[in-house]
Residue, then its C-alpha position, 0 to 999 in steps of 0.5 A: x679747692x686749693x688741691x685742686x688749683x695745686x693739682x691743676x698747677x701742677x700739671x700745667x707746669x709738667x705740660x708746659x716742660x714737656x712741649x717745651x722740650x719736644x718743641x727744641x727737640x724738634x728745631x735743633x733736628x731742623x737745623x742740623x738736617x738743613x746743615x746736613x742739606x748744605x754743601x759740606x763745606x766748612x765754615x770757619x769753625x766747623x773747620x778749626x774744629x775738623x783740623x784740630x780732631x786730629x789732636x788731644x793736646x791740653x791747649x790749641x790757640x786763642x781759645x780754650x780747648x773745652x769744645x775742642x776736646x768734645x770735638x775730638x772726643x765726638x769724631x774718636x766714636x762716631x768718626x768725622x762728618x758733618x753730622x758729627x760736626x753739626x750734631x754736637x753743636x746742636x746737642x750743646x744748644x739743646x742743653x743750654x735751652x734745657x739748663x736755662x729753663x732749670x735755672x729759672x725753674x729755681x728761683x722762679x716762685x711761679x714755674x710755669x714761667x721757666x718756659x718764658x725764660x728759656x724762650x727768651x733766649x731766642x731773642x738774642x741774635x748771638x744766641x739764636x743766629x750767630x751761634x747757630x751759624x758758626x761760633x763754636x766756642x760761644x756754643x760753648x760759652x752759652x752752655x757753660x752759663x747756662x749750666x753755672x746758673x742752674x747750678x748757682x741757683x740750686x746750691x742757694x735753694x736746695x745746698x747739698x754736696x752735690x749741688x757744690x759739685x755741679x756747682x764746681x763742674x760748670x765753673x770748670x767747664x766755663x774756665x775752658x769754655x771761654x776766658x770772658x766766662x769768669x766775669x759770671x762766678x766772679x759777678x754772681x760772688x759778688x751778688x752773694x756778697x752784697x746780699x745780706x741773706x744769703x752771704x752766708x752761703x760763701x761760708x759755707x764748708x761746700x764751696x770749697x769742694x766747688x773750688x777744687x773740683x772746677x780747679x781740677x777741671x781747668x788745671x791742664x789747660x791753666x798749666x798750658x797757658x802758663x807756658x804760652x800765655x804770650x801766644x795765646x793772648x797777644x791775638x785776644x788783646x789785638x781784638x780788644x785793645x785799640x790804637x789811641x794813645x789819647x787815655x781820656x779818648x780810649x775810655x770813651x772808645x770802650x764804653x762807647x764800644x760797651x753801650x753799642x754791644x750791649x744794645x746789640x746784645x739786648x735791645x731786641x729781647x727787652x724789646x719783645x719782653x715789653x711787647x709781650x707784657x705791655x698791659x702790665x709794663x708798668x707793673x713788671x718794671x716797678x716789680x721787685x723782690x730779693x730774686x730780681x736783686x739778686x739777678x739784676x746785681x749779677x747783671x750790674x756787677x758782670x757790667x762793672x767788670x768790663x767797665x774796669x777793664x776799659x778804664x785800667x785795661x785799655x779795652x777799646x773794643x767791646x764786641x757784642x758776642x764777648x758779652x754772651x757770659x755775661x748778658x745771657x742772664x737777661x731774659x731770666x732777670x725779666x722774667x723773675x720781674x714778671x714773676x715779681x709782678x705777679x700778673x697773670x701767666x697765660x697772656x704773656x706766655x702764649x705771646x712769647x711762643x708765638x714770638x719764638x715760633x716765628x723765631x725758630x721759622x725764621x732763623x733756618x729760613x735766613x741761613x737757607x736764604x743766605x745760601x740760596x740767594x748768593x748766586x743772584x747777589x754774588x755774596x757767595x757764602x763759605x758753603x759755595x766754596x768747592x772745597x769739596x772738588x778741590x779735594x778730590x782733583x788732589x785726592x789721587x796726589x795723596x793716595x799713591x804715596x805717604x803725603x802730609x798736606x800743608x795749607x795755608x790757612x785753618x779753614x782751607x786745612x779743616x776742608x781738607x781734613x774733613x775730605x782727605x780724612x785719611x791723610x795729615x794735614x798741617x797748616x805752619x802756625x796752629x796749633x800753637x804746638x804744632x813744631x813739638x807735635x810728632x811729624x806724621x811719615x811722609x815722602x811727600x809735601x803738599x802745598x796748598x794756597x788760596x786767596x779768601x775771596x777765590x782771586x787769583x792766588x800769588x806764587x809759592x808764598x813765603x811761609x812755605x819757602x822757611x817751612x822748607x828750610x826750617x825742615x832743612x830741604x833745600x832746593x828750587x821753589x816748586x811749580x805752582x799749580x791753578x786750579x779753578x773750580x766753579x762754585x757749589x750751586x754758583x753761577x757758571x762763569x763764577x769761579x774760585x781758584x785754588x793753588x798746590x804745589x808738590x815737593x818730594x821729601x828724600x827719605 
């Protein structure tokens, strides 16, 4: 009888894996063919990532180069397009959801349950909307963490010189993922540590080889950011530090700022978690056992870490989407108190798909909506902006002589990349090596300029007169030239203007 419960087990579990998986197959195709169905203007990161493909470089901006180097990587093989561009995000959303489900798959006695931790993951807005909406290095981010849990989890289990590789790899990957992605192996470390059972773990011979290997992997970029750590983190701190002088006023601004993150980030999945196992709240709250401490310290120390750095950093604000590294654990730390509990499976786990069902019907259906309904509230999206047919009104200024293209801002550059993919383009300050980089041949200069909201844009601007002079081409400020364009499916009398300029380089 107990085989046969085993059995029985067993291939629930197996079943369960499999709907799984060809459920998220399925909506991440959905949404890459819905992205596909859009116009093909760039959002703000599908542009940033457009323009920086023309380069392999060990650093790029404020952000570390892991989905950058993907990118490239991606658009050397397959070329640029909006498939390319959708798809690799698309496939980095599908491991994270693959890796989480590992995760807990791990350190959940009852496995069956690693399905609700991976859909849990659909409850947290960063995760499920705003990183499908853009948000490239969060994806990132989120595929990092989620690849270090499972991990973390299998080298505790299972130590083996591989699991420290793996172990290694994803704490590298996280170190160019995003920065804030240290505060996870940092919290874990010290979950270990406090843990009398498994402390032992830190001694072990094979967390060295982790060590070198994710050193190895954040090498290059630690090297770059030596040289231009002024560049690359006076943007981040401008973000995150505020303007009060009052100490006492700052640290209640940053743990304020905390707190309203925090609830941003997790109230709606502790919200449903308590939905969906509400017969048994009680139960799953008072639930404990070495795996749900284990779990809840990486939570409370991961916490702890941005508490100091509101107190002895002057962090002032917190924004929701800089604690993905850190409260991306949250759903797995719930369902390990479920698990502790003990309660029976099939109540909660058929509720939970029947939350993320809705979940994966309505994210696409708002990203649509969004689209569909800016002509009606005159809220156009960057989608409507017609970057495409500004592309091609210029397109014949570009084919007749060897032209470089600089624009005034990355998405306008990214646009202009993805359309023009034959021809260099350059904005005047990113990459942050952009004056080192080798200038493409050239006899021509074209200068391209908006506004964001599609005014009226002013004349030649500034930036583009020192450009000049730091080229050492003297001459007359160049005519400016208007263009108006209507919207991608925008009202008719709508229009969105966009403003260029020629200048002839002698050779």
């Amino acid at each position: 009888m107990r085989l046969d419960n085993a059995e029985t087990a067993k291939d629930a579990t197996a079943s369960g894996r499999h709907v799984l998986l060809i459920v998220l197959a399925v909506y991440f195709a959905v949404n890459v063919i819905l992205r596909m169905m859009l116009p093909h203007s760039l959002e703000l990161d599908e542009a940033e990532q457009s323009y920086f493909s023309q380069w392999l470089l060990a650093g790029y901006s404020s952000q570390p180069p892991f989905y950058n180097w993907l990118q490239y990587g991606t658009v050397q093989i397959f070329g640029l397009s909006l498939a390319t561009l959708s798809l690799l995000k698309n496939l980095l959303l599908f491991g994270s959801y693959l890796f989480y489900w590992l995760a807990a798959r791990q350190i959940l006695r009852d496995r069956q349950l690693a399905v609700v931790a991976a859909l849990g993951l659909l409850t947290i807005p960063q995760v499920a909307f705003e990183a499908q909406r853009d948000l490239s290095h969060t994806v990132a981010t989120i595929f990092a963490a989620s690849l270090f849990l499972y991990a973390l989890f299998k080298a505790l289990n299972r130590p083996s010189i591989g699991s420290f590789l793996l172990l290694g790899i994803a704490t590298g990957i996280g170190g160019i993922a995003k920065y804030n992605f240290i505060v996870l192996p940092a919290a874990a470390f010290l979950a270990l540590a406090s843990d009398p059972d498994r402390r032992r773990r830190l001694l072990d011979w094979r967390l060295l080889i982790a060590g070198v290997v994710a050193l190895l992997i954040v090498l290059p970029h630690a090297l770059w950011l030596t040289e231009h750590f002024g560049v690359t983190s006076s943007h981040t701190m401008r973000k995150l530090l505020g303007d009060d002088i009052n100490f006492i006023l700052a640290i209640f601004e940053g743990l304020g700022s905390l707190a309203l993150a925090v609830l941003g980030f997790g109230a709606l999945t502790v919200i449903l978690f308590a939905a969906v196992y509400r017969e048994r709240l009680r139960d799953v709250i008072r639930a404990r056992n070495d795996r749900t401490r284990l779990v809840g310290r990486i939570l409370l120390f991961s916490l702890g870490f941005i508490v100091l750095l509101i107190l002895f950093a002057g962090v002032e604000r917190v924004r929701d989407r800089w604690l993905t590294p850190i409260l991306l654990v949250l759903p797995l730390y719930l369902t390990v108190k479920v698990d502790a509990a003990a309660i029976e499976l099939q109540p909660g786990l058929k509720r939970m798909w029947g939350v993320a069902l809705v979940i994966m019907v309505l994210i696409p259906s708002i990203l649509f909506g969004r689209f569909a309904a800016a002509p009606i509230t005159g809220k156009y999206q960057y989608s409507h902006h017609p970057f495409q047919a500004f592309s091609d009104e210029i397109r014949p200024l570009t084919a007749s002589v060897p032209t470089l293209i600089v624009a005034s801002d990355g998405q306008l550059a990214g646009n202009l990349r993805f359309n023009l993919p034959s021809t260099p383009v350059r904005t005047t300050s990113t990459p942050t090596d952009i004056h080192a980089l080798p200038m493409p041949p050239h006899r021509r200069i074209l200068f391209v300029w908006r506004n964001s909201d599609g005014s009226m844009p002013s004349g030649f601007p500034e930036k583009f007169t020192q450009y000049l002079q730091e080229r050492g081409i003297a001459g007359s400020v160049p005519q400016a030239r208007i263009t108006a364009l209507p919207y991608n499916y925008g009202q008719p009398d709508d229009r969105y203007r966009f403003a260029y300029a020629l200048v002839e380089v002698t050779p």
